[in-house]
N, C-alpha and C positions, 0 to 999 in steps of 0.2 A: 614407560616400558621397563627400563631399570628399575623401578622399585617395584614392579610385578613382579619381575625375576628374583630378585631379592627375598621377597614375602614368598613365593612358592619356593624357592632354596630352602629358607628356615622353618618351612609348615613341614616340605618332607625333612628333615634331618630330625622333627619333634615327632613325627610318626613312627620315626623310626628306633628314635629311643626311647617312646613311652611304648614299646613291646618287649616285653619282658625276654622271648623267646627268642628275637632277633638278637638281644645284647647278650644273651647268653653264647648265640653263635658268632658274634661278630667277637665278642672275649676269647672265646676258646678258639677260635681259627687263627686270630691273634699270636696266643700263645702257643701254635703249632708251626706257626710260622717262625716266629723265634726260634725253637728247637729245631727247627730244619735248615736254617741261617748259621745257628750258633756250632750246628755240627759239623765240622770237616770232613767235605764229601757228599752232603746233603745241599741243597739249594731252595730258592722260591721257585725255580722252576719247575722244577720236581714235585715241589711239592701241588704247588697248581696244575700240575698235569694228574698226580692220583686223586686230588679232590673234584677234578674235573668230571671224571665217572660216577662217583660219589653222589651227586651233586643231583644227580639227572631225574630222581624223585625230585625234587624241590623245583616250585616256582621260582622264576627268573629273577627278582628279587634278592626272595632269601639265599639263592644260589652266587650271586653277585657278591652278599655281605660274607659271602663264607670265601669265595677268590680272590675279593681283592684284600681282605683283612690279610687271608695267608701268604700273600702277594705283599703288603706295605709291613710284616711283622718278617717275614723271610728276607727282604733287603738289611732291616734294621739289624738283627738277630745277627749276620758276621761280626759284626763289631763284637761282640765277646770275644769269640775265637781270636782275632784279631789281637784285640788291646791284653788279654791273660796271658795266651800262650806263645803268641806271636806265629799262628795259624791262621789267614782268613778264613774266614767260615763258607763263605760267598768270593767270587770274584771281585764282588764289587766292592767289601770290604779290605779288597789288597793295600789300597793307600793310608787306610785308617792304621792298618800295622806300623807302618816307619816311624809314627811318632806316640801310637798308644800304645806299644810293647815297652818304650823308655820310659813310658810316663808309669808305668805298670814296675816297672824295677826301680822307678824312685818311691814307690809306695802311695803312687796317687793313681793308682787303674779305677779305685772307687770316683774320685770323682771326675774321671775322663769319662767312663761309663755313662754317669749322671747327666754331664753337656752332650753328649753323644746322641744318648735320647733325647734331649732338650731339643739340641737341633734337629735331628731327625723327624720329630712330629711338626716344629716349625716348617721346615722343608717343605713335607707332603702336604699339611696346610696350605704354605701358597701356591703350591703344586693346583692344587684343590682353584684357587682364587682363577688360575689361565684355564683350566677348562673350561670354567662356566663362561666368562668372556671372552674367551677367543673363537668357540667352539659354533655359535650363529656367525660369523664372519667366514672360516670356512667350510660351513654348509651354504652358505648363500652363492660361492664361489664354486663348490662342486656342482651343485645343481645343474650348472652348462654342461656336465659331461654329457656325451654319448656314447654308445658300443667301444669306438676308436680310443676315445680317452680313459673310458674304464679298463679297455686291455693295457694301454700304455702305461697306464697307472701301474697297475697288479704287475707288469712286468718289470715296471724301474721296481717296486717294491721288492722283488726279488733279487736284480740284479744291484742293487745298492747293500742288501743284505750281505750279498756275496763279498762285493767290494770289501766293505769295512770291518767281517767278521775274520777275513783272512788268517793266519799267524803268520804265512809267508809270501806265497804265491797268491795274488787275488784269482788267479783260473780257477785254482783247487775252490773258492769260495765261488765263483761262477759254475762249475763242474756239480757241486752239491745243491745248489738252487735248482738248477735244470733236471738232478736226477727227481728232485721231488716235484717239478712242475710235469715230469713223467708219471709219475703214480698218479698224479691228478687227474692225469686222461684215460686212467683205469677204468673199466665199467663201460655202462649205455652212456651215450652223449645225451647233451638235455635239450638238443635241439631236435633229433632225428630219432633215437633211442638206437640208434645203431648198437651193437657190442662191439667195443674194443680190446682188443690184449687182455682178453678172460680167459683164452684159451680151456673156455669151456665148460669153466668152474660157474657153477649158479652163482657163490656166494657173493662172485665177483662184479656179477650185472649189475649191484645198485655202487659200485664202485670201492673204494677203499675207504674204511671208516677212519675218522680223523685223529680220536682217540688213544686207539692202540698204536698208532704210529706215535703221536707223541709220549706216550709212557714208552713205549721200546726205546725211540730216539732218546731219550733224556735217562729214563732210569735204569736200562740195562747196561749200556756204556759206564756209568754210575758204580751202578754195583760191580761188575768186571774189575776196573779199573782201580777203587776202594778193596776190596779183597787181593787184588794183586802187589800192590803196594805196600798193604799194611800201615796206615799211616800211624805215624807215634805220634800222640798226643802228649806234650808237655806238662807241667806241674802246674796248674794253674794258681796265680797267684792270689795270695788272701786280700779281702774287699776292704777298706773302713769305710769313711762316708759316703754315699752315694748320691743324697741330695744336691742336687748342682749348686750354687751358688748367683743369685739370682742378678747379683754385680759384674762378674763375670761376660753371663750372659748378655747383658745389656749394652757391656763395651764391645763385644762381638756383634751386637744385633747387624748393624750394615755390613760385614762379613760374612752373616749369615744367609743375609736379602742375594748377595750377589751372589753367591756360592747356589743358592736355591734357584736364582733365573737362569746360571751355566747350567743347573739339572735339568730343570724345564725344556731351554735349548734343544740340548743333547736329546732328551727323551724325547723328544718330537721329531728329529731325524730317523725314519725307518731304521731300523737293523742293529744300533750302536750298544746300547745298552748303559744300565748302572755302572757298571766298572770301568766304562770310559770318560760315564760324566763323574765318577769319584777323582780319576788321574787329573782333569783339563783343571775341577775345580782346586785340586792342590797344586797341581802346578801354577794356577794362579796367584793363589795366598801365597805361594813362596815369592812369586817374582814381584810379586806386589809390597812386599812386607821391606821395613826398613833393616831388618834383620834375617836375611836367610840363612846364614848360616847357623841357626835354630832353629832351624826344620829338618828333621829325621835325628832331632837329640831328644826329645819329650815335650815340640810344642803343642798348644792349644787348638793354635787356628790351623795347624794343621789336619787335625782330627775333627773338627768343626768341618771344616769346608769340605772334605770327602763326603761325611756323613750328611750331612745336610744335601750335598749336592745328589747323590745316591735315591735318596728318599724322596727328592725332587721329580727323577727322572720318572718316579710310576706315574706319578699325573701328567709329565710329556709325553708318555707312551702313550696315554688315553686319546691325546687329541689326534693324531692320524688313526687311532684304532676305531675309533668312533664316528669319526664325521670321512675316513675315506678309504675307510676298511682295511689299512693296511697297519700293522702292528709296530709300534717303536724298541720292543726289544723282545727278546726270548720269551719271557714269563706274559708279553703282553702278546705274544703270538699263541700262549695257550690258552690265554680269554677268548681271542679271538675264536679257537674252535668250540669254546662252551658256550660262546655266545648261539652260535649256530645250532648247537647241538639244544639249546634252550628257544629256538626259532627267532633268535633276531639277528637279521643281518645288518651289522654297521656297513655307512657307506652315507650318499648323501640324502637317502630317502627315509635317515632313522627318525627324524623330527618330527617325520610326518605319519611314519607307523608306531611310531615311539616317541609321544609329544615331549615324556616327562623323564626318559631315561637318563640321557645324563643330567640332568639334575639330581638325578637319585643318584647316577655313579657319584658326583660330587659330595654328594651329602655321606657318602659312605666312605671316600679317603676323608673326610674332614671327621666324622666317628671312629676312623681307623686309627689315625692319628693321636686323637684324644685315648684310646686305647691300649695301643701302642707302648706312648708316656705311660699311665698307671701300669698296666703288665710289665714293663720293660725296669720301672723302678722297684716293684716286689719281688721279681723276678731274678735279681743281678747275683745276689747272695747264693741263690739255689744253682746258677746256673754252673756256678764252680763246679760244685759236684758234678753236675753232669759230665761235664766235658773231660775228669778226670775218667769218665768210661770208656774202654778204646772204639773206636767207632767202625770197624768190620762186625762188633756185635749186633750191631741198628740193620746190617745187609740181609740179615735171613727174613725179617721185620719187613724189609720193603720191596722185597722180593714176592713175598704175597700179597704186600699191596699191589704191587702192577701186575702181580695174574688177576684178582678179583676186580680191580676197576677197569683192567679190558674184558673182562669176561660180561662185569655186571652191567656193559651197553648193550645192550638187545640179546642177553646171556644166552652168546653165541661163543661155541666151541673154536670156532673158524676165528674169530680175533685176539686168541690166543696164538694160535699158531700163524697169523700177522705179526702179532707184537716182537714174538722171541727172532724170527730171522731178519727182522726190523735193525730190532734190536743189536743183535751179532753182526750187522753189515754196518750201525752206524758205529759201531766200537770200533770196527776196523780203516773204518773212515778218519776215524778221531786221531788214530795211532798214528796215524800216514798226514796228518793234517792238515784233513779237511774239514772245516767248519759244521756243524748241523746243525746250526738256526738256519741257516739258509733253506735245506732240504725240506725242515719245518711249515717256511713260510710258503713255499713251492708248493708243496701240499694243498696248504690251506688260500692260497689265493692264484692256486692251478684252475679252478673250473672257474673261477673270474676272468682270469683273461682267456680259455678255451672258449666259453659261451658267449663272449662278449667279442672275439675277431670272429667268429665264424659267421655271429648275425651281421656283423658290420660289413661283410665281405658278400653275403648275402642280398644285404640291403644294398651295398653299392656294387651289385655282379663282380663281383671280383676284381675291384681299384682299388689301389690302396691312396688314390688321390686324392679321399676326405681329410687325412692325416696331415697334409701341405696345406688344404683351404681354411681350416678351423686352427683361431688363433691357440687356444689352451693345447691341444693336440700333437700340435709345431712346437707348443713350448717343451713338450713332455718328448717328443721326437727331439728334439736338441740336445736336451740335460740327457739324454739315455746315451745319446751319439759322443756328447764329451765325458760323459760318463768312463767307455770304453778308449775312447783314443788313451786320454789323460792316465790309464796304466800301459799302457805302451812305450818299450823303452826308447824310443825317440823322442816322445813327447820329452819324458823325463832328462834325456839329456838336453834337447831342444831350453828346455826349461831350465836348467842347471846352468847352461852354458848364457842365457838372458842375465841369471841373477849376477854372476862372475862378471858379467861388462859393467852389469846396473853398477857394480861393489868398484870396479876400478873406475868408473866414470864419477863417481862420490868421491872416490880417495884423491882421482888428481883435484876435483874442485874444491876440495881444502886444501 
């Protein structure tokens, strides 16, 4: 059975790079991801949200090799920003700055750059190795769900979004989950075809398109914010060698392995994202390391383990996105709407509509990667230049992108004028902050859990005491119940006040 899997893994990864037409789009998505990475202000979210519209002529597929490329080259791509100017480019690049800015003013940014991508394609590689093996384990384990468990599901999936995307208050991040599990209920229901909250507008009946909501939520906020600011881009500094060092590399390799399974981890937690598996994996390499106090002066492993762990996280994102419909980070929640929008629903029944999809996801972070490295190494010398352009000039540029790719879904006038107050409510959202991945995913796994309690409440006349009898159900009723206690501040002192006895009951027994 493993060596099936194995042999159909390498038959599609050889289909797919003896087409000339694919490698040409898996290249150049690549190198758009980079420059959306590399620019301050720009992200992979963004940018997988306007290639999302893009996209919607193409088969699923080649639509696939063009989002996750721009998805694994827009992770990678902060690290410029980062290690040159001492700008991340991405958030998720913020940790890569503490130690490739120094290593950048000792005149070694060339070949920080160089390991950066080294690790980084390593990363998403074994990123690449847990989807395909973990990925029949939890489809075999979804398949128990029913109605009760798919809503429970889709609602921890929001509310854990909420939880961990906070900056302060976790309500504000429960507050923005819920307003988008509102718009979800937009429209006719898919059970009864009722109308709901259309107040009257046709356009409204087949409910709220998924699209223009994520291009408003991502890239009007974006541009606002980018033009208000004016960011000043620093002098970027001059590259010499860029080839890594292939010694280096090798004494890091187990720094690298582990630094890629904390991304894995992380990415497979709904909601968290890259920039939290970049922070966990350096703060590990530091408290690990016999030396920390050479970390944030121009070390190695410190730039290693962020990056590596970062480009990790897009293949942990895959495995909830995939086998239980619920997305692991922001960019993996805009696949998730192009998934739909290309007719396939992740969840636990894609193996069986979809025998050989993720096998093909896989085969395409492991060509992304391979990618990635070559783009990322011809690329490092040019990218100075770019970044010495101020970057409110790129805002008028992707401003027309997200009118044209919310227009160019069912070029409809009407998701235009969705996008822009979309847009302008979640800027004001951001200011005041409130999270908007959350609002995102609410969106997008709002008519999962509307369609799925109403038939279950259906089926059982209206008890909600299938959700106590079925063990998986109970378990998902639990984690959601400690979910909410566990940011309540009794819990928290409750908690506080445990560890303080644990600490003096240790101190008198020594």
């Amino acid at each position: 059975m493993l060596l099936d899997r194995i042999y159909a893994f390498f038959e599609i990864v050889g289909s797919l790079a003896a087409d000339p037409v694919t490698l040409g789009i898996l290249f150049g998505s690549v190198f758009l991801g980079i420059m959306f990475g590399a620019m301050p202000g720009l992200t992979s979210t963004l940018g997988v949200a306007l290639l999302t519209a893009l996209t919607y002529s193409m088969d699923t597929p080649m639509a696939m090799v063009c989002l996750l490329a721009i998805y694994v080259g827009g992770t990678y791509g902060g690290s410029y920003a980062a290690i040159l100017i001492n700008i991340p480019g991405t958030a998720a690049a913020a940790a890569t700055a503490l130690d490739g800015y120094p290593l950048a003013l000792k005149g070694e940014g060339g070949r920080a750059i160089g390991l950066t991508t080294t690790s980084s394609a390593i990363g998403t590689a074994i990123s690449m190795l847990f989807v395909v093996a973990i990925s029949p384990i939890i489809s075999s384990f979804a398949l128990q769900f029913t109605s009760f468990e798919f809503f429970l599901l889709a609602f921890f999936g929001i509310l854990i979004s909420g939880t961990l995307t906070s900056p302060d208050l976790v309500v504000k991040g429960w507050i923005s989950g819920f307003l988008g599990l509102f718009l979800a209920c937009v429209g006719r229901d898919q059970l009864q075809f009722y109308p709901r909250f259309t107040f009257g507008i046709p356009e409204l009946d087949s409910g709220i398109e998924v699209v223009p909501v994520l291009i408003g939520a991502f890239g009007i906020p974006q541009i606002i914010e980018v033009l208000k600011t004016q960011v000043q881009i620093g002098k970027a500094k001059k590259l010499q060698k860029i080839v890594p060092e292939i010694g280096t590399v090798i004494r890091n390799f187990p720094a690298i392995v582990r630094s890629a399974f904390i991304g894995v981890g992380i990415g497979a937690v709904p909601g968290i994202g890259e920039d939290i598996a970049g922070w966990v994996s350096y703060g590990t390499a530091k408290n690990t390391s016999k030396h920390p106090e050479t970390f944030g002066k121009g070390e190695y492993k410190g730039v290693l383990a962020s990056e590596t762990a970062n480009n990790a996280c897009v293949g942990g994102a895959m495995i909830p996105l995939l086998n239980l419909g619920i997305p692991g980070s922001p960019p993996a929640a805009m696949l998730l709407g192009a998934l739909m929008l290309h007719g396939v629903t992740p969840g636990p029944m894609i193996t069986f509509e979809h025998p050989t999809f993720i096998m093909e996801v896989a085969a395409i972070l492991l060509l992304s990667s391979m990618a990635m490295w070559v783009v990322g190494m011809l690329l490092a010398k040019q990218v100075v230049k770019v970044l010495r352009i101020p970057t409110p000039l790129f805002m008028p540029i992707i401003g027309v992108l997200c009118i044209i790719g919310s227009y160019s879904l069912g070029l409809s006038i009407f998701n235009l004028y969705l996008m822009l107050p979309v847009g302008i409510v979640c800027y004001f959202l951001t200011s005041m902050g409130y999270p908007i991945a959350p609002l995102v995913i609410g969106v997008i796994l709002g008519p999962m859990a509307d369609e799925n309690i109403r038939r279950a409440l259906m089926v059982s006349q209206g008890s909600f005491m299938p959700i106590f009898q079925r063990p998986v159900s109970l378990i998902l009723f639990i984690i959601i119940v400690f979910t909410v206690i566990s940011q309540t501040p009794w819990y928290k002192k409750g908690l506080e006040k445990v560890k303080i006895k644990l600490f003096r009951s240790k101190n008198s027994a020594m």
